[in-house]
C-alpha positions in Angstrom: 93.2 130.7 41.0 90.3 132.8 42.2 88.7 134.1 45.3 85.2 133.4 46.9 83.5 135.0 50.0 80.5 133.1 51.4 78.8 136.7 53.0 77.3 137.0 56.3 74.0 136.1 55.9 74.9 132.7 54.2 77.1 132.0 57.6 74.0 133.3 59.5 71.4 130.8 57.8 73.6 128.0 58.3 74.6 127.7 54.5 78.6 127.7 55.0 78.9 124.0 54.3 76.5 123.7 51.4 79.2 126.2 49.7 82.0 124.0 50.3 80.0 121.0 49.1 79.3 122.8 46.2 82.7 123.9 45.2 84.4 120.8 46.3 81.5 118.9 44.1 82.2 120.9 40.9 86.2 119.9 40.9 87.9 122.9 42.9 90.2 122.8 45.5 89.8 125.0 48.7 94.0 125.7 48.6 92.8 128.3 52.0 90.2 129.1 54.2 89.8 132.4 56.9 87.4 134.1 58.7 86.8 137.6 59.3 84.8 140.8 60.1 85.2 143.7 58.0 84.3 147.2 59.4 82.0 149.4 57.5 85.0 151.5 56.0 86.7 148.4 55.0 83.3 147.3 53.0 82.5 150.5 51.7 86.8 150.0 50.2 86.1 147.0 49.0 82.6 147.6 47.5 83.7 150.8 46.0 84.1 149.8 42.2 80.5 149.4 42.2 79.7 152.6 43.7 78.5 154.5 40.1 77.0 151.3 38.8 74.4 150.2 41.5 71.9 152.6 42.7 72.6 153.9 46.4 70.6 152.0 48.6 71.5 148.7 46.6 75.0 149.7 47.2 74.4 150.9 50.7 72.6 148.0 52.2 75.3 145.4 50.1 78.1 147.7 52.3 75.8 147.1 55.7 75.8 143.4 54.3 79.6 142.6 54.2 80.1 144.6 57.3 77.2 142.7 59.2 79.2 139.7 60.7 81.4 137.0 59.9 83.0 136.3 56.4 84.8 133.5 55.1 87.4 134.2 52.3 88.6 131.0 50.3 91.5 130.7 47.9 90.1 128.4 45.0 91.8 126.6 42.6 91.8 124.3 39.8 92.3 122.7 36.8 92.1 124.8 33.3 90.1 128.5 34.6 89.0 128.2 37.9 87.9 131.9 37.8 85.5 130.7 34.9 84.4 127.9 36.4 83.8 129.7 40.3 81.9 132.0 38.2 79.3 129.2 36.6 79.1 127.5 39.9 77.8 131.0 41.6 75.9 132.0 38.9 74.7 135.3 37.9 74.6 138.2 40.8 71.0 138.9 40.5 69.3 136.1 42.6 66.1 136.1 40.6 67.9 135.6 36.9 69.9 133.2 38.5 66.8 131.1 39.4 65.3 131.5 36.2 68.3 131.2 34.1 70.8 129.3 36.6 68.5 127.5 39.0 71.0 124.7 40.3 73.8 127.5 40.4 74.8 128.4 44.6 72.8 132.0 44.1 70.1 130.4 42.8 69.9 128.2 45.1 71.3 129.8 48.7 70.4 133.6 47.7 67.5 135.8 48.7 67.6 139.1 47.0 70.9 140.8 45.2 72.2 142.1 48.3 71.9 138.8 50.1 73.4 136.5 47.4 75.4 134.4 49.4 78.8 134.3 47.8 81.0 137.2 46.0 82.9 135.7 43.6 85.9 136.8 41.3 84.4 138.6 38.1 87.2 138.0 36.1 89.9 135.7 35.3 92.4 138.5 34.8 91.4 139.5 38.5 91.6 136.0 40.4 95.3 137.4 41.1 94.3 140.5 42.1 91.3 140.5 44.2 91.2 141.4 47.7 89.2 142.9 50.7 92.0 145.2 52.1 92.4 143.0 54.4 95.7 140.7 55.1 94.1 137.0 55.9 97.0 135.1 55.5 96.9 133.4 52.2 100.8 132.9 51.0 101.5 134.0 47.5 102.8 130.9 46.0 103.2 129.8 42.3 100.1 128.4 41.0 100.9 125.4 39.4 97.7 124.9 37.0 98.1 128.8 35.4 102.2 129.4 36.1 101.3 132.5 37.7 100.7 133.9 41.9 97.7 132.6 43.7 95.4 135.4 44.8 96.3 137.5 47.9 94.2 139.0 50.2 96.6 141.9 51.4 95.7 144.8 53.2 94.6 148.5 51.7 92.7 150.4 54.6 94.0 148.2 57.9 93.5 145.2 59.0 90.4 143.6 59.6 89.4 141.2 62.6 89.8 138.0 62.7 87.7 135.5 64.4 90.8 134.2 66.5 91.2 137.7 68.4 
């Protein structure tokens, strides 16, 4: 099971359902869908393991990103490593390897620059379980039936975050 958040520019440009295509094309199952705004403090949570590894503005302007608009969080899941498999279909984070490299992958194809990649993606498969936004979107914690173990669960950390039905 993993997690993968089409970002707000992606919504912006019109590129929401070439990401499900995509997903849905490469054998994984959307198991749940919401939308949702973060605020900046949320983003700046959420972004926060990258905080020593990017250079400031990179990480400052990915923080403005997330917080910009609309995002939609999907539960993914399928058959053998899902995580592994999300991660192929994204391909790498920086948009111009990703052409090079990866050019039918959805960064390659749907990104602009490495702060407007279209999707984040779980890293690892130990953290499909675990990832989150500190935000509570309603994904149910449910046995996963292809790895024996919880499906990821958005919960929240720092509040909670609005939705696009209030």
């Amino acid at each position: 099971c993993s997690v993968c958040i089409i970002r707000p520019h992606c919504l912006r440009e019109g590129n929401t359902g070439t990401v499900f295509d995509r997903l849905v094309e490469a054998g994984l199952e959307i198991s749940a869908v919401q939308s949702f705004s973060l605020t900046r403090p949320q983003a700046e949570n959420f972004y926060e393991v990258y905080k020593t590894v990017l250079p400031s503005a990179q990480y400052s302007a990915m923080i403005t990103e997330l917080a910009s608009g609309i995002c939609i969080v999907l539960e993914v899941r399928g058959e053998g490593e899902p995580v592994l498999k999300l991660r192929e279909l994204c391909g790498p984070y920086d948009v111009e390897i990703a052409k090079h490299l990866r050019p039918g992958t959805i960064r390659a194809n749907l990104g602009r620059d490495n702060v407007h990649n279209a999707v984040h993606c779980t890293d690892l498969p130990e953290d499909g379980k675990d990832d989150h936004l500190g935000v509570d979107v309603g994904l149910r914690s449910t046995p996963c039936e292809a790895q024996g173990r919880e499906l990821p669960r958005i919960r929240p950390l720092i509040g909670r975050a609005r939705t696009t039905s209030e």
